[in-house]
C-alpha positions as CSV (number, residue, x, y, z in Angstrom):
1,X,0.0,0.0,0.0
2,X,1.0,3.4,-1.3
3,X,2.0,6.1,1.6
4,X,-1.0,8.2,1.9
5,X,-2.4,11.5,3.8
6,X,-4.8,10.0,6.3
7,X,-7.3,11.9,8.0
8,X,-9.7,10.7,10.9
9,X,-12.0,12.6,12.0
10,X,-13.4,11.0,14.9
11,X,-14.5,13.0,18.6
12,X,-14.1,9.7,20.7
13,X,-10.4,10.0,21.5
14,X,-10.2,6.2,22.5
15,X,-11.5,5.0,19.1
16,X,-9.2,7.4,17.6
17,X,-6.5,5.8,19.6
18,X,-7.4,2.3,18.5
19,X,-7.8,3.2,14.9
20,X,-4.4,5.1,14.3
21,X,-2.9,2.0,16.3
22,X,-4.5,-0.5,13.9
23,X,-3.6,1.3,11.1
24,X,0.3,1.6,12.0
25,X,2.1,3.3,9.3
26,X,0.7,1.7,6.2
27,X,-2.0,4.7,6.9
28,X,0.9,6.8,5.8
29,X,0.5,10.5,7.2
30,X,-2.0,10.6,10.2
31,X,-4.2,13.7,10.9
32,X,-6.8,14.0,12.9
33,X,-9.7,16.5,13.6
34,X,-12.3,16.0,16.6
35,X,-15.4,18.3,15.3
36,X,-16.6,19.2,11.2
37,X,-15.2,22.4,12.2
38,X,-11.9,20.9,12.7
39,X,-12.2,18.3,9.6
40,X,-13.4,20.7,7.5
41,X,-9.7,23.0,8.3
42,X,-8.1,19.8,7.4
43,X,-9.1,19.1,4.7
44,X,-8.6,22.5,3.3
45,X,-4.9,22.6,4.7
46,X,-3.7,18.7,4.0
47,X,-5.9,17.3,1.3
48,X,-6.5,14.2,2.6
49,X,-6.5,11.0,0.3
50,X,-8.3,9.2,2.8
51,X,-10.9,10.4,5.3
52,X,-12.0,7.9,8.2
53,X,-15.3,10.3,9.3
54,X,-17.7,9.5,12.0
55,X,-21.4,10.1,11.2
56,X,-22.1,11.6,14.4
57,X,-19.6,14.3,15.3
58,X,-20.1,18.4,17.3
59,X,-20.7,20.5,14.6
60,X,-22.7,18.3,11.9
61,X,-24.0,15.0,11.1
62,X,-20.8,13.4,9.3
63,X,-23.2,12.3,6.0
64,X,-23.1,16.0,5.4
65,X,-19.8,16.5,4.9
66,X,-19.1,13.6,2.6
67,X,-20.8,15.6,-0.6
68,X,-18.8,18.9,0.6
69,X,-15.8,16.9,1.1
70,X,-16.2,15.0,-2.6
71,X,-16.7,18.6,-4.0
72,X,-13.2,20.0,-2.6
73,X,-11.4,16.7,-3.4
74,X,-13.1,14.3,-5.7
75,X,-10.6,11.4,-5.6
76,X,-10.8,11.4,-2.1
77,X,-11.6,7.6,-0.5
78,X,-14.5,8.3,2.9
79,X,-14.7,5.8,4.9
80,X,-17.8,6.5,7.0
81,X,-18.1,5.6,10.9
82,X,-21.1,4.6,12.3
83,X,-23.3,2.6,15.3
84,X,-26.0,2.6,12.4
85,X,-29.2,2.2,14.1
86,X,-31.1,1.6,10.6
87,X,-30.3,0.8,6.8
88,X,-31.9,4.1,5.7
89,X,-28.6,5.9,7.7
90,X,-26.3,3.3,5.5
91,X,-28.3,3.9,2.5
92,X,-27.9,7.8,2.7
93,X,-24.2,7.5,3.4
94,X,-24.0,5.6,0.3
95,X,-26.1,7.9,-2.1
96,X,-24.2,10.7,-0.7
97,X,-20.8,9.0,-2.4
98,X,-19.1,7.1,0.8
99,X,-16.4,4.6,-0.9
100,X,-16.8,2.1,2.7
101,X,-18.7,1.7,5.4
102,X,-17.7,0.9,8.9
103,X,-20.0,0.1,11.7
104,X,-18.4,0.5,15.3
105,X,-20.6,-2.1,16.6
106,X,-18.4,-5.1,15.0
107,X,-15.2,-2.9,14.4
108,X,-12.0,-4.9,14.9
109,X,-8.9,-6.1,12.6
110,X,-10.4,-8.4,10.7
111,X,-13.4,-5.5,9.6
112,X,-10.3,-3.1,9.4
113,X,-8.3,-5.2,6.7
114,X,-11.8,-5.8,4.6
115,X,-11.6,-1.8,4.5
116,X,-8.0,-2.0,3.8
117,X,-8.0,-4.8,0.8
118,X,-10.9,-2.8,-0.6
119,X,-9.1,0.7,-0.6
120,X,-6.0,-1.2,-1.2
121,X,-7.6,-2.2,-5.0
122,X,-8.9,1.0,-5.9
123,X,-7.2,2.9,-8.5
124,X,-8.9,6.3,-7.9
125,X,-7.6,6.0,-3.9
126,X,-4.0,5.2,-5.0
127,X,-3.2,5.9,-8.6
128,X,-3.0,9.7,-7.3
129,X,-1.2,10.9,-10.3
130,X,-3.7,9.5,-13.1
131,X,-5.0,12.2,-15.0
132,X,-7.7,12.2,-17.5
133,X,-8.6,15.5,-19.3
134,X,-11.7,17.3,-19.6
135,X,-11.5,17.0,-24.0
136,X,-10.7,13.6,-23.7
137,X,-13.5,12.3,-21.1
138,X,-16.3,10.3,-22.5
139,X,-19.3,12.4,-23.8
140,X,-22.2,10.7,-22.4
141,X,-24.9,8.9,-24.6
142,X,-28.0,11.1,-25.3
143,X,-30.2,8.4,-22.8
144,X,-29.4,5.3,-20.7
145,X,-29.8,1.7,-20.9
146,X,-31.0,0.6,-17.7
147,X,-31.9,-2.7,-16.6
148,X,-34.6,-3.4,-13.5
149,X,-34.1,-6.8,-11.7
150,X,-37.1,-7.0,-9.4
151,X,-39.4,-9.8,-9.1
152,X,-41.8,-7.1,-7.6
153,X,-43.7,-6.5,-11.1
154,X,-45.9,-3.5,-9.7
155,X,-42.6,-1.9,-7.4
156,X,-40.8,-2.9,-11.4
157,X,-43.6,-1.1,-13.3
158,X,-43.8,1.9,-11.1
159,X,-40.3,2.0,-10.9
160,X,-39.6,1.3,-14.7
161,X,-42.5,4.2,-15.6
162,X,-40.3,6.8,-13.1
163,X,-36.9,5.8,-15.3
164,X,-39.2,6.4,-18.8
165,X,-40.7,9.9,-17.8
166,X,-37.0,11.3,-16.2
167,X,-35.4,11.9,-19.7
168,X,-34.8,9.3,-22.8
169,X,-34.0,6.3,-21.0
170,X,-34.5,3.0,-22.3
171,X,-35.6,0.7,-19.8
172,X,-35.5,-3.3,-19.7
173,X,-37.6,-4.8,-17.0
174,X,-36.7,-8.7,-15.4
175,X,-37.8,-10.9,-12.5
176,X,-35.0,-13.7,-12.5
177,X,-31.1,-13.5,-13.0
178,X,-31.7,-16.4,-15.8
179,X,-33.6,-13.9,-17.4
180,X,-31.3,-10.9,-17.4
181,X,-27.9,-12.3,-18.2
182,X,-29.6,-14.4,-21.5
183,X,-30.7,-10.9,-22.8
184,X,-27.2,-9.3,-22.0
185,X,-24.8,-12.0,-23.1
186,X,-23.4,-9.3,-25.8
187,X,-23.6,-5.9,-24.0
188,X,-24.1,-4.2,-21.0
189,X,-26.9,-1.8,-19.8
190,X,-25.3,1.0,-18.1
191,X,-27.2,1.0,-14.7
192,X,-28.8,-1.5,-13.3
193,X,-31.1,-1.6,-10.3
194,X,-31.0,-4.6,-8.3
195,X,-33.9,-6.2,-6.0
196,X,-31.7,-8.0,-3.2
197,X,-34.0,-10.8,-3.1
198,X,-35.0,-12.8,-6.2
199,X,-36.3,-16.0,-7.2
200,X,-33.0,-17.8,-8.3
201,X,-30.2,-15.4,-6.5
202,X,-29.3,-13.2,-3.9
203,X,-28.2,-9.5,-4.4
204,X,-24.7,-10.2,-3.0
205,X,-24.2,-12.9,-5.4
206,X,-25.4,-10.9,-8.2
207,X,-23.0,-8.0,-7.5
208,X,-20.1,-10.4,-7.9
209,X,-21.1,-12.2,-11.3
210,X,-22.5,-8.4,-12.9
211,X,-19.1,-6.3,-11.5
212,X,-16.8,-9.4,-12.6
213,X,-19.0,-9.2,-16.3
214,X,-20.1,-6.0,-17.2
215,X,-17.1,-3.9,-15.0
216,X,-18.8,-0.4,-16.7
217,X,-22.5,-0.8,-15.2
218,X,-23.4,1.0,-12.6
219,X,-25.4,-1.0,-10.1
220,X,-28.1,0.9,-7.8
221,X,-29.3,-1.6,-4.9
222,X,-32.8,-1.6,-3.8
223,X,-33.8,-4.0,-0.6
224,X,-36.2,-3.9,2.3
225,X,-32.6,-5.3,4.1
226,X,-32.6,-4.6,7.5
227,X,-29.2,-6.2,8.4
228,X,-26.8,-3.7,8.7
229,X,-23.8,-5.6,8.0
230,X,-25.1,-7.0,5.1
231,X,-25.8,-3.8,3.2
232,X,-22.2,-2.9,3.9
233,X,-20.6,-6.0,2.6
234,X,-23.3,-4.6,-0.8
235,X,-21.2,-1.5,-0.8
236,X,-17.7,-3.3,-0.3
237,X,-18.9,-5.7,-3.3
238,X,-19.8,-3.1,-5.4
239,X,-22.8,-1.6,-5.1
240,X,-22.8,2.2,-6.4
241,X,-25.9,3.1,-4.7
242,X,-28.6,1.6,-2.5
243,X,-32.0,2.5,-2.2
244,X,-34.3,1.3,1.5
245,X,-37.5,0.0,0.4
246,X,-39.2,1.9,2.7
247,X,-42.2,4.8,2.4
248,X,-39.2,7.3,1.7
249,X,-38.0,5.3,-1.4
250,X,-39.1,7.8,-4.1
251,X,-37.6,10.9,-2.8
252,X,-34.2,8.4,-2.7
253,X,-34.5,7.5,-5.8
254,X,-34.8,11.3,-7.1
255,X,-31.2,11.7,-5.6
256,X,-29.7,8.7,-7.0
257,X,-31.1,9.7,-10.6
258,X,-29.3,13.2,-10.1
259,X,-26.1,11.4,-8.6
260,X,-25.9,8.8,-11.5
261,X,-26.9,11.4,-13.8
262,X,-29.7,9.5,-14.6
């Protein structure tokens, strides 16, 4: 692992403690920062490559920082920080742009090193000096192919008439994994969203197989999931989004079409 600009930004001075000890020196450059007052001075004066925020620190919740934070320094890797006491808390630290997820509750070495191996294998967290210009960034498509995997056929249809009325989208609608990777054996759609639970598969099983085939698509979880830790192990396997099936699910879906660009 690369040396890196660390900062944690953390109020609880013994989890502080136990984190910078964990992480040793492959966490290159520790800084830390106690308040979003602090962090935010931090960030301004070290330019972090890697933030380790709590969600609940004096000053401001921590999920509102990640977008201001992402604005200043868009390659930076967040790790968010959390005793989550619901999915819809994970969910918003994920549409807001968190790269991990840790939640205090099980925190230990072995939850540290998933974090680790994760950030470890991203290229935008450690390939600092990769540069693509503006002129030669790809022009996006005049609509999107999206994809729905739901076995939910009215939660699909509403969802799939939402994606048709946005802008010029074109929409493919399934109810079984059989079903979706027969139609895309050649190409790839470039979002899909993914029910958690279908009739042949399992959404973290899914992840794997579409991320290892179709690396480009974008994949927007949507679950009534209430366990905590499995949400996060969604993000680590590469969800880009997740949306809580829950009565707020169409005002998150508005922000996730305006973060995907949708």
């Amino acid at each position: 692992m690369k040396k890196i600009n660390t900062l944690i930004v953390e109020d609880d001075s013994i989890f502080t403690a136990k984190l910078e000890k964990m992480l040793g020196s492959m966490a290159g450059n520790i800084h830390k920062a106690k308040s979003s007052f602090g962090a935010r001075d931090k960030v301004m004066e070290i330019k972090p490559n890697v933030i380790f925020l709590d969600n609940w620190i004096p000053g401001v919740n921590g999920n509102q920082l990640i977008q201001e934070f992402k604005q200043l320094l868009p390659d930076v890797y967040i790790i968010i920080m959390s005793t989550f006491s619901d999915v819809s808390e994970i969910a918003e630290s994920i549409q807001l742009g968190a790269d991990d997820i840790i939640s205090k509750q099980n925190f230990g070495i072995e939850e540290l090193n998933k974090v680790l191996n994760k950030l470890n294998s991203s290229k935008k967290s450690f390939d600092w000096n990769w540069f693509i210009p503006e002129v030669f960034k790809t022009i996006p498509s005049v609509f999107n192919h999206i994809a729905i995997l739901e076995d939910d056929e009215i939660f699909s249809f509403h969802l799939k008439w939402i994606l048709n009325n946005t802008k010029e989208n074109l929409v493919n609608s399934f109810t079984t994994s059989k079903e979706f990777f027969s139609f895309y054996e050649t190409e790839s759609p470039d979002v899909i969203f993914l029910d958690y639970y279908l009739p042949d598969a399992t959404g973290n099983d899914l992840i794997k197989q579409i991320k290892l085939k179709m690396p480009k698509t974008k994949v927007v979880m949507i679950s009534s999931q209430e366990e905590i830790n499995v949400v996060i192990d969604l993000k680590r396997n590469g969800a880009d989004s997740y949306i809580s099936k829950n009565k707020n699910w169409r005002e998150q879906l508005d922000y996730v079409l305006t973060e995907l660009a949708i």
